[in-house]
C-alpha positions as CSV (number, residue, x, y, z in Angstrom):
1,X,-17.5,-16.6,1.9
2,X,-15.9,-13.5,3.3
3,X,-12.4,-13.6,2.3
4,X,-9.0,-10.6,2.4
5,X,-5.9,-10.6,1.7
6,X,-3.4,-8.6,3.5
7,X,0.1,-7.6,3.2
8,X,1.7,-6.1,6.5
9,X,4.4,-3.7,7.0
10,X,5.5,-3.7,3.4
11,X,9.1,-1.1,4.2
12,X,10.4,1.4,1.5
13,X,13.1,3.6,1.3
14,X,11.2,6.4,-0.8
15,X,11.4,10.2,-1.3
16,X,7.8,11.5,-0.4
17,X,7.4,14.7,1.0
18,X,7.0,19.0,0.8
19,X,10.2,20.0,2.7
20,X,13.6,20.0,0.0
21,X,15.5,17.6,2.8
22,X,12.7,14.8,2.4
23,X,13.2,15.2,-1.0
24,X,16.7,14.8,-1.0
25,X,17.6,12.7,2.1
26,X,14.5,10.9,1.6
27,X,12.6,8.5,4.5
28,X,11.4,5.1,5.5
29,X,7.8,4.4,5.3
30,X,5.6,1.0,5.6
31,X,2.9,0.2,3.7
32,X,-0.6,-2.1,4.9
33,X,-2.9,-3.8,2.4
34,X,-6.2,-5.3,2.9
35,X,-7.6,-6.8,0.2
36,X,-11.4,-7.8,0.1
37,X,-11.4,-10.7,-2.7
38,X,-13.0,-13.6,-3.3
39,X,-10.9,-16.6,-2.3
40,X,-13.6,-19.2,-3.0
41,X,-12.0,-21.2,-5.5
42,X,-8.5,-21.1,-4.3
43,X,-9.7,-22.3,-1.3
44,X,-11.3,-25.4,-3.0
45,X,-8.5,-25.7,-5.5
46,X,-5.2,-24.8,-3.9
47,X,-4.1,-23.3,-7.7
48,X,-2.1,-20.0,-7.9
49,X,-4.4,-18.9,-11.0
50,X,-6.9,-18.3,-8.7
51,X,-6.4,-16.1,-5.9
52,X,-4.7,-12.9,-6.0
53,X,-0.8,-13.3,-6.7
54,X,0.6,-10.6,-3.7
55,X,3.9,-11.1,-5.0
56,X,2.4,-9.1,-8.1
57,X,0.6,-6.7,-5.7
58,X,4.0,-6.0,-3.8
59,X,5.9,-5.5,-7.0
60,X,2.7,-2.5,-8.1
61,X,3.0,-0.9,-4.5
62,X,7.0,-0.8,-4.5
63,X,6.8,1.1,-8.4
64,X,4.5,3.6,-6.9
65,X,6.2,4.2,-3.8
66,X,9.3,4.9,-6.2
67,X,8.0,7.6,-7.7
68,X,7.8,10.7,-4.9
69,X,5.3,12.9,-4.0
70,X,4.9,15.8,-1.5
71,X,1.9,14.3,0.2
72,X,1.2,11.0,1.9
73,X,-2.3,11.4,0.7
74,X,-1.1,11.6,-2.9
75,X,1.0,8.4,-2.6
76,X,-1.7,6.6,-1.0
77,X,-4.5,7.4,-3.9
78,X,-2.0,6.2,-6.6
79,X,-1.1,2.9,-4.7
80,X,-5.1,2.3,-4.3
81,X,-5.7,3.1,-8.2
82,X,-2.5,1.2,-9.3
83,X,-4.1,-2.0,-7.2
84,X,-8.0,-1.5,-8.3
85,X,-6.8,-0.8,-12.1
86,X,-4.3,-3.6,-12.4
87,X,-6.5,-6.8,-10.1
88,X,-10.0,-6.1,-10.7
89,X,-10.9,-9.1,-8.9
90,X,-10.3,-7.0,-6.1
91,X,-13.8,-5.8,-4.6
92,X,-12.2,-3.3,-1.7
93,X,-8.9,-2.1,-0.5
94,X,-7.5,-0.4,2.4
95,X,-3.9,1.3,2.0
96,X,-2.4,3.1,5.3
97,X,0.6,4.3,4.1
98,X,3.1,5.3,7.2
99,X,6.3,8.0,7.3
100,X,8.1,6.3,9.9
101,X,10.3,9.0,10.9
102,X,8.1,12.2,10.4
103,X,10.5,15.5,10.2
104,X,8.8,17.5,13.6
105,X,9.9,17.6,16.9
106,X,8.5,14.9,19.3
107,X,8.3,11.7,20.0
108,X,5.9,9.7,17.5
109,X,5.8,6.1,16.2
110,X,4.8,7.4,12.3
111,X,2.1,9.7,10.6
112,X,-0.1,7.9,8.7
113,X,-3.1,8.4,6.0
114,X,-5.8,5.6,5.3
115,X,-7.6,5.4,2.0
116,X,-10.7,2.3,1.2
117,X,-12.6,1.9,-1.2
118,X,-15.3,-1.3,-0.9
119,X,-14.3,-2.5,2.4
């Protein structure tokens, strides 16, 4: 059986960024999840204990998104480490991490960055 969980358009208020006014005034950003995970026995035995809790895996990504960094990229790589160290019955993750509101002139829905690992 193929199985994922995702989590969609998880929204923080967090201070990532390089220029001193992200830093300070700080910015909305969303977080996707796809988890690859094997969803076998849940499926047969409709117990908690065994899937993946995502109310645990939102409670990791919002600690790392509260602590900031200058890069997107950087955020990202701790959010995949923080999920592959803490559920290793994940097999393969996908994180796009998104600044809504990126500081440059134009018009533009969000700048995002895409790390996976297994998927």
């Amino acid at each position: 059986m193929t199985s994922k969980i995702s989590l969609n358009a998880m929204r923080f208020y967090a201070y990532h960024g390089v220029l001193p006014q992200e830093k300070k005034v700080g910015n909305w950003f969303s977080v996707d999840l796809e988890l690859s995970v094997d969803l076998s026995r849940a499926a047969l035995s409709d117990q908690l204990q065994d899937t993946l809790n995502y109310a645990e895996v939102y409670a990791a990504v919002e600690e790392e998104m509260a602590i900031p960094s200058e890069l997107l990229e950087h955020a990202a790589g701790r959010i995949l480490r923080r999920i592959r160290g803490q559920f290793p019955q994940v097999e393969g993750i996908m994180v796009r991490l998104t600044k809504e509101y990126p500081p440059f002139k134009g018009q533009v829905g969000g700048a995002s960055v895409t790390l996976s690992e297994g998927v």
